[in-house]
N, C-alpha and C positions, 0 to 999 in steps of 0.2 A: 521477524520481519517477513518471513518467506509466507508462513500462516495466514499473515495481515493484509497481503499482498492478493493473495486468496480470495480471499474473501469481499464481496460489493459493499462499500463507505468505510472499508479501514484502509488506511495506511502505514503502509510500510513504513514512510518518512517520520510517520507519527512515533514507534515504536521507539527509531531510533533515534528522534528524539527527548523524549522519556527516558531513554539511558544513558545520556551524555553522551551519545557518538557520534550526532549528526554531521556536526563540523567536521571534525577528524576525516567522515566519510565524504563530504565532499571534496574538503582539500586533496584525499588520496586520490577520488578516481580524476582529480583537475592535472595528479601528477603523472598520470600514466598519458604521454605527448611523443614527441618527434623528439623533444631532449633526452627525454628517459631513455630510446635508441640508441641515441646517440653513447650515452654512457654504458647503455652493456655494449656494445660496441668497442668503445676504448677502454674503458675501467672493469670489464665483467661481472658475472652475474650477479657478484655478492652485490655490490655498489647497488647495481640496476634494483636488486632487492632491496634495498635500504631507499633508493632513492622513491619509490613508490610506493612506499610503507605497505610491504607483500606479507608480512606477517600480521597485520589487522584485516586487508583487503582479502588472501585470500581463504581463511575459515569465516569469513562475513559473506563470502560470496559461494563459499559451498554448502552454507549452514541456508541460506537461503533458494539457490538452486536447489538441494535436496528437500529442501520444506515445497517446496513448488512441485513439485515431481510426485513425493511421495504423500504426502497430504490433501492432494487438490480433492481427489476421491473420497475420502474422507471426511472434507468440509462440504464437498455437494452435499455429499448424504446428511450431514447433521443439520445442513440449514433446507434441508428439503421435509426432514423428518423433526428435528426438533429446532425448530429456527428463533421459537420466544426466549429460552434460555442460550443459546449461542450467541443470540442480539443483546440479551442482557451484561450479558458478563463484557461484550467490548462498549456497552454503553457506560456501564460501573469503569471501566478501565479508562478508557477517554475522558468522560468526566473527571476523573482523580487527577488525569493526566494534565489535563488545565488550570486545576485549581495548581498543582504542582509548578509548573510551567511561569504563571502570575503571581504564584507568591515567590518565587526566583527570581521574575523580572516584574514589577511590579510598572504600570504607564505610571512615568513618569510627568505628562505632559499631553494636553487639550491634543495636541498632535499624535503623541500615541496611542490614544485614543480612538481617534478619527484613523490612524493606520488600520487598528483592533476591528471596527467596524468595516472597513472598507474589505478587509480578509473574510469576513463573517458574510460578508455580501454577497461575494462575490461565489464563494463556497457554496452557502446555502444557493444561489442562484444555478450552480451547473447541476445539486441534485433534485433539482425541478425540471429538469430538462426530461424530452421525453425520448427515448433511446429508437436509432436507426433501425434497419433491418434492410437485408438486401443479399446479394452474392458477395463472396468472402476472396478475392482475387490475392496474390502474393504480395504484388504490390501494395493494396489495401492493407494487409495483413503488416506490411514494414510501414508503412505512416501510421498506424491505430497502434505500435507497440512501442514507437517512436516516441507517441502524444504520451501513451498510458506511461514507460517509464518517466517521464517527466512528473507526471500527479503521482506516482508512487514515491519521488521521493521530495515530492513536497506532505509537510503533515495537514490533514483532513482533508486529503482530498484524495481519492479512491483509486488506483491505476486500476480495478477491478471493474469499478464503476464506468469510468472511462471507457473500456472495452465495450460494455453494457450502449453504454450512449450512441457508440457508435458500430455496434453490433455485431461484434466480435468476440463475444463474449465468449459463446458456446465455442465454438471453434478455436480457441485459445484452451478453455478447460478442456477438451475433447483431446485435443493434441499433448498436453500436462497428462492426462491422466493414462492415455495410449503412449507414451513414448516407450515405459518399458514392456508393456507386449508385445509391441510391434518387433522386438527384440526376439523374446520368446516363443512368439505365433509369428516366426517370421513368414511374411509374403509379400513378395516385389512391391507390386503394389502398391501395399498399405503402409511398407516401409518407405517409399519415395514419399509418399503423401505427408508423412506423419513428419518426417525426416527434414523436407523441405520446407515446412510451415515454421519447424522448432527452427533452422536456419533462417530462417526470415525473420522469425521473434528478434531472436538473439542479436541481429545485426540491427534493426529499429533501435532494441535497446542500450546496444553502444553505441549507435548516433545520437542519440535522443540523450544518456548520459553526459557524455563527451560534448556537445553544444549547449545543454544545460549545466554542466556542473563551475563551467570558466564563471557565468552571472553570479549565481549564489555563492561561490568565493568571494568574489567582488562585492556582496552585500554583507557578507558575514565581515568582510574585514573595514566596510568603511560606513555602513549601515546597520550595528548588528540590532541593535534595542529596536528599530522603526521592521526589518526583517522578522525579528522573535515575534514582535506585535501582529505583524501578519498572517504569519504562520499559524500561532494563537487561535486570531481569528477566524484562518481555516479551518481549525480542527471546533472550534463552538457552532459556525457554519453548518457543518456535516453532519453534525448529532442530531437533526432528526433524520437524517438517512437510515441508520440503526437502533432508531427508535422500536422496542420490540413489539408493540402491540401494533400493526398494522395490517389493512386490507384491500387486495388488490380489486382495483377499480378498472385495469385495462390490462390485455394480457398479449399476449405473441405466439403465434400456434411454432412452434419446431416442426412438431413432427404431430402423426396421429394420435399417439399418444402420451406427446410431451406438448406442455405448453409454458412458458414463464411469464410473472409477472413486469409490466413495462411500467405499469403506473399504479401508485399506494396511495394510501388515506391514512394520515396518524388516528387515531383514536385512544382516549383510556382503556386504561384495562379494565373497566367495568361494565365499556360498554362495547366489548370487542366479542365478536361474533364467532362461539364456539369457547373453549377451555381456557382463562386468560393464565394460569400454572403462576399465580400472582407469588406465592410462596417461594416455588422453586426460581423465577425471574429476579424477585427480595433477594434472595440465597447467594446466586449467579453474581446481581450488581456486586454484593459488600464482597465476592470472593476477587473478581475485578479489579475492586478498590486494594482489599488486601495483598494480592497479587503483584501490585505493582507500588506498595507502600514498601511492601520487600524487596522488591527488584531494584526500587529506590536505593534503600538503605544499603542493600547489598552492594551496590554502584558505589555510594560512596563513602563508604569501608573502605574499600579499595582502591578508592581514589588516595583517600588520606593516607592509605598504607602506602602506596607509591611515591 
């Protein structure tokens, strides 16, 4: 999830979707309230623990913080350096992940249907948007982590992208991938900078959690089949985000010698401008698909073993 989250048109929410945990992971963080206080409070820590299911919440949430931390470098580089086969393999994934998804829940009805579409709309429609740029203020910095945790844990829709849209992007990866130098090269400075931005993340994304996760409780438990349709629809929406063979048509200067793309053109790979690595992209999808045919299976072994 932490990976997915990473990375501009995946989601996180997607992931854990595809695994069976989505639910489970809203209800928990819907449990972490003024009650759950309350109870370590009176009943201690054990209860408080049980009461907000702390042994799923938290290796979910440091398996994901450390994927954020220690990955983001990582992912710049491979989608700066090899970006056709890195888009393949979550194009192969997500695709799997859908057909996965509808043959589990299958529309059942002219209306599910019409939910399925209205997801797909709406999805496709925010990755046509064309992303901000501007000064990156604290404040900014806690409503854009706020927005982006929300689309992170919805599936197909990007908290990556999000940031991107509203152009926060660089300065969310910058501060991901400086938090542990700024440890090790410490300097006043660069450590309040770095320090107070990851603080500023950090608390968007328990607002933005915590006001988001009460609704999609409320839809999973009295909505679930017209919610799953949605959701669906988001993640079919998104897929040409990570469409791999694309060329940028509008760009963003950073710096003098950085600039990123703001705006793409899907194209075939036959007719894409430079090496389309059509073999190794082939290779990427089926490993995608594979990848998560077993993470499948492996899920639910384990379910039935339980």
């Amino acid at each position: 999830m932490g990976i997915a989250d990473v990375i501009p048109g995946v989601s996180g929410g997607t992931i854990a979707l595809i695994t069976g945990i989505y639910e489970e992971l809203i209800n928990s963080i819907d449990q972490i309230n003024f009650r759950s206080l309350l109870v370590l409070k009176k009943e201690g820590f054990s209860s408080f623990w049980e009461t907000i299911n702390g042994r799923f919440l938290l290796p979910l949430m440091l398996g994901v913080g450390a994927s954020i931390i220690l990955f983001s470098g990582v992912v710049h580089y491979l989608l700066q350096e090899h970006p056709i086969p890195v888009w393949a393999f979550f194009f192969g994934l997500i695709c799997f992940s859908i057909l996965l998804l509808l043959k589990q829940n299958p529309p059942k009805s002219i209306l599910s249907i019409l939910f399925l579409t209205f997801g797909f709309l709406v999805a496709y429609s925010i990755t046509q948007l064309t992303p901000n740029g501007g000064e990156i203020s604290l404040g900014y910095l806690f409503f854009c982590s706020m927005i982006a945790i929300i689309a992170m844990i919805l599936p197909g829709i990007s908290g990556s992208f999000i940031y991107i849209l509203l152009g926060a992007y660089e300065v969310v990866l910058h501060t991901s991938k400086n938090s542990i130098l700024a440890l090790v090269n410490f300097e006043w400075e660069n450590f309040v900078q770095i320090y107070s931005r990851l603080l500023v993340i950090g608390l968007g994304i328990v607002v933005g959690l915590k006001s988001f996760s009460k609704i999609l409780k409320w839809l999973f438990t009295n909505k679930k089949q017209t919610t799953l349709m949605v959701l669906v629809g988001f993640m079919i929406g998104a897929l040409p985000k990570i469409w791999p063979w694309q060329k940028a048509v509008a760009w963003e200067v950073i710096s003098e010698s950085k600039k990123v793309a703001i705006k793409t053109e899907y194209t075939a790979p036959w007719n894409f401008e430079g090496d389309p690595q059509l073999l190794i992209a082939i290779a990427m999808m089926l490993f995608g698909f594979l990848f998560l045919y077993f993470l499948e299976r492996n899920s639910n072994t384990k379910s039935n073993a339980a």
